[in-house]
C-alpha positions in Angstrom: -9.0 -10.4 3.7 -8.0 -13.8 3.8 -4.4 -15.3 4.2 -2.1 -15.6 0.9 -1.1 -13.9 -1.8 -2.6 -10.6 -2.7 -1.9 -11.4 -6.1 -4.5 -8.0 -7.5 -3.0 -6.0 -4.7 0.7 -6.9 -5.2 0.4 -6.2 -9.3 -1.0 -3.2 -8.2 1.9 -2.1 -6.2 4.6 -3.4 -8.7 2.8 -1.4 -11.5 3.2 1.7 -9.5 6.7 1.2 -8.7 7.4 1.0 -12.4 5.8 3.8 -13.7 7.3 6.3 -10.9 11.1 4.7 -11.7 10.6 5.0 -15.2 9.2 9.1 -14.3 12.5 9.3 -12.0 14.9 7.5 -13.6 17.1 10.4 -13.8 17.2 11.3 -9.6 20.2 9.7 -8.6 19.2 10.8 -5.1 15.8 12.1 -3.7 15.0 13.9 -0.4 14.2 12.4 2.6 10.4 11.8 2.9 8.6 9.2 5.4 6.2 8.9 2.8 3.7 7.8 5.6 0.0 7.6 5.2 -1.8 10.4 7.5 -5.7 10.0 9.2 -6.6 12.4 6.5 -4.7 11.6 3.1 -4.8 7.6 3.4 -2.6 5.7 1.4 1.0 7.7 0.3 1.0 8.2 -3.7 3.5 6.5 -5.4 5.0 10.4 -6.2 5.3 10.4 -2.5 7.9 7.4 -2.1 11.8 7.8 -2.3 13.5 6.0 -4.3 14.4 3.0 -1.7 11.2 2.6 -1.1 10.3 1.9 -4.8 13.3 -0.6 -4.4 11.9 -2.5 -1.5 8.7 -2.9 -3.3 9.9 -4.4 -6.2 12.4 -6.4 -3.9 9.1 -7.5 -1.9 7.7 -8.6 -5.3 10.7 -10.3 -6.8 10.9 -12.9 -3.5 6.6 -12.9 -3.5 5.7 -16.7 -3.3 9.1 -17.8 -2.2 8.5 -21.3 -0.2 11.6 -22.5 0.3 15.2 -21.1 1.1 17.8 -20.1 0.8 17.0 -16.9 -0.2 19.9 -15.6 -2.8 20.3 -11.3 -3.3 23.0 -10.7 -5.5 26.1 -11.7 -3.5 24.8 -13.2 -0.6 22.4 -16.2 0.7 19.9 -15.5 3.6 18.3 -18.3 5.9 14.6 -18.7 4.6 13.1 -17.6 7.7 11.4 -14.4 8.9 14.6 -12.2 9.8 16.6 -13.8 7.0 13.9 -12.6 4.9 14.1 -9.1 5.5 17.9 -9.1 5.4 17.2 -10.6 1.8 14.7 -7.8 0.3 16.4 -5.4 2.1 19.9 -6.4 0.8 18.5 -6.5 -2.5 17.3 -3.3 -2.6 20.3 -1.6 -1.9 20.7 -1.9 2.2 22.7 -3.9 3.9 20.6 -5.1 7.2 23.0 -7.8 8.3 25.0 -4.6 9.7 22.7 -4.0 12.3 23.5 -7.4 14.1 26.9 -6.3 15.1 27.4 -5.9 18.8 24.0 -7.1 19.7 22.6 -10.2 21.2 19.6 -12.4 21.1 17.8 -13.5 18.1 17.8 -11.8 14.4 14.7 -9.9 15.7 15.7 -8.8 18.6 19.1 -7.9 16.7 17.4 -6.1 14.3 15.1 -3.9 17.0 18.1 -3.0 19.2 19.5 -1.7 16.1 16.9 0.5 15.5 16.2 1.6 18.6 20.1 2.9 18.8 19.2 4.8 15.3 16.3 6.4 16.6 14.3 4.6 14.0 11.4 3.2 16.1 7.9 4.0 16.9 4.7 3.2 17.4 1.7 4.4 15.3 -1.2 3.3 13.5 0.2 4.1 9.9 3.8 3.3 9.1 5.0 4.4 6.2 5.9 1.7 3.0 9.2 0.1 3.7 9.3 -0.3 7.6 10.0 -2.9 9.3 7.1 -4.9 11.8 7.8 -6.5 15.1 5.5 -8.7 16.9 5.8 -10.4 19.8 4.3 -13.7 21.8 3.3 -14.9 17.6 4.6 -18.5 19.2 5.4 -19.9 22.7 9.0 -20.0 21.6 10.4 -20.6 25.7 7.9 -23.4 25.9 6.7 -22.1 29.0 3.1 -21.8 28.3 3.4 -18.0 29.2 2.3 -14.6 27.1 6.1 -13.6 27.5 7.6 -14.0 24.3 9.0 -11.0 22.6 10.4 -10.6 19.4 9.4 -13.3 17.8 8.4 -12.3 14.0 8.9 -9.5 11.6 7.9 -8.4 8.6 7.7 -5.4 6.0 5.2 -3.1 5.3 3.7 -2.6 1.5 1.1 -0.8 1.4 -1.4 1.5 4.0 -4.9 2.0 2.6 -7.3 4.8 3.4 -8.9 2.9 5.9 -5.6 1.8 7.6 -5.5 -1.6 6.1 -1.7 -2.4 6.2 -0.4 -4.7 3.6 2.4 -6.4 4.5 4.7 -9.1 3.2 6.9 -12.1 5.7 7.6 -15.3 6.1 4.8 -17.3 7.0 5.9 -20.5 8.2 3.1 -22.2 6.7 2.6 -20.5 3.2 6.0 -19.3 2.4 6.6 -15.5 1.9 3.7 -13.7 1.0 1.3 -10.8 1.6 -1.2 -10.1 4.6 -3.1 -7.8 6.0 -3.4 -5.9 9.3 -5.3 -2.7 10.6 -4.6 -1.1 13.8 -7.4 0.9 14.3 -10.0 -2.2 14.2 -7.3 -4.9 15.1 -9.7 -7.8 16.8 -11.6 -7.6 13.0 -10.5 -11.2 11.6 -11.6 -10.2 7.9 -8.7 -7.2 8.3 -6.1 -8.9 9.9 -4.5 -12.1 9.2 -3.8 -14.8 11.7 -0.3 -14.3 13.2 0.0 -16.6 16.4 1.3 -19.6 15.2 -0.6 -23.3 15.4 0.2 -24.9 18.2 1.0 -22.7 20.6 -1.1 -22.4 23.8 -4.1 -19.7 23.6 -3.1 -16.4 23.7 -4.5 -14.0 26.9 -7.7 -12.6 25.8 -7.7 -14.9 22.6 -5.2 -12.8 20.7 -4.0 -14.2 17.6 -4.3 -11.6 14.6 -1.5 -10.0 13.6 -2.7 -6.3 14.3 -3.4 -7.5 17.7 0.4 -8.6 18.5 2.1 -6.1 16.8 5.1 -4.2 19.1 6.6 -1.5 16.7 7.6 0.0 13.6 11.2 0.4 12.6 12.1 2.8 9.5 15.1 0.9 8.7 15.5 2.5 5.0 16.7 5.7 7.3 19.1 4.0 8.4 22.4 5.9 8.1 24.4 5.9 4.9 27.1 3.6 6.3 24.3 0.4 6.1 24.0 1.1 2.1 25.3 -0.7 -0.2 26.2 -0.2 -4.7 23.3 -2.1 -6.0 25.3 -4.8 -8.7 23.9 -4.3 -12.3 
């Protein structure tokens, strides 16, 4: 798939979304479930998803196409750039990511990870679940120093896993503006299922690595995140 917006895919997600609120309109609160695509089942059904999920879907889709900051959610206004972004659709959904940079260091990335990490909220496999966060690293030389040593450079959020592990996933690219791309773990080199990640300019990556399933560090299922990071949605 080519960079941009995944304009059939992302109508397909938001029609989803809408036809499992209206069905649970009346769950105030549903139980905990990952929601995660297994090697066996492929893509999570919509039935599958908790109700924040749903939200950061239609979140995802509300700021879809976005080019140019800031980037307003209800009360607040977010820096139009990858981390901002996140706190944005996140915010709007009903958590309140901003939280996790208390008593952390280094940039919103890294802020966020550490975050995460402290929760017990990130791993590493092939099939996140709808909602989770993605951290690359070395996606720009952002030291300058010409090196493969540059961690925690971009994130993103995951929309959608396919059956054949395609991950669909929206962020801030800093040439298109925010929209969805693709990446697939299990055949990550493959150009037509993963979209460029390493940004223009910087020097060639160690063994040519540039797509965004080849630079991907972890997951983080930040929509676990304890209750004390929600927030009352504003009608």
């Amino acid at each position: 798939m080519k960079p941009g917006l995944h304009l059939n895919r992302s109508l397909l997600i938001l029609s989803a979304a809408a036809a499992v609120l209206i069905m649970l309109s009346s769950c105030a609160g549903l139980p905990d479930s990952t929601g995660t695509a297994d090697s066996q089942n492929g893509s999570a059904s919509p039935e599958a998803l908790t109700d924040i999920q749903m939200r950061l879907l239609e979140s995802a889709e509300f700021y879809a196409g976005t080019t140019k900051g800031p980037m307003i959610a209800d009360d607040r206004s977010y820096e139009f750039d990858c981390s901002g972004a996140m706190l944005a659709v996140y915010y709007r959904a009903g958590i309140d990511l901003e939280k996790c940079y208390t008593g952390y260091t280094g940039n919103g990335v890294k802020r966020l990870y550490s975050s995460l990490r402290d929760n017990k909220l990130i791993f590493n496999e092939k099939l996140p679940s709808v909602g989770d966060l993605i951290i690359w690293d070395n996606t720009y030389d952002r030291d300058g120093d010409g090196q493969f040593n540059d961690y925690f450079t971009h994130t993103g959020m995951v929309v959608d896993v396919a059956r054949d592990g395609t991950i669909t996933y929206i962020h801030d690219n800093y040439r298109q503006g925010f929209i969805y791309e693709t990446m697939n773990l299990n055949d990550p080199h493959n150009p037509e299922l993963n979209s460029p990640m390493r940004m223009r300019g910087s020097p060639p990556a160690p063994n040519g690595q540039s797509l965004a399933g080849e630079l991907v560090r972890v997951f983080g299922r930040a929509w676990q995140l304890p209750k004390k990071f929600f927030r009352k949605i504003q009608s």
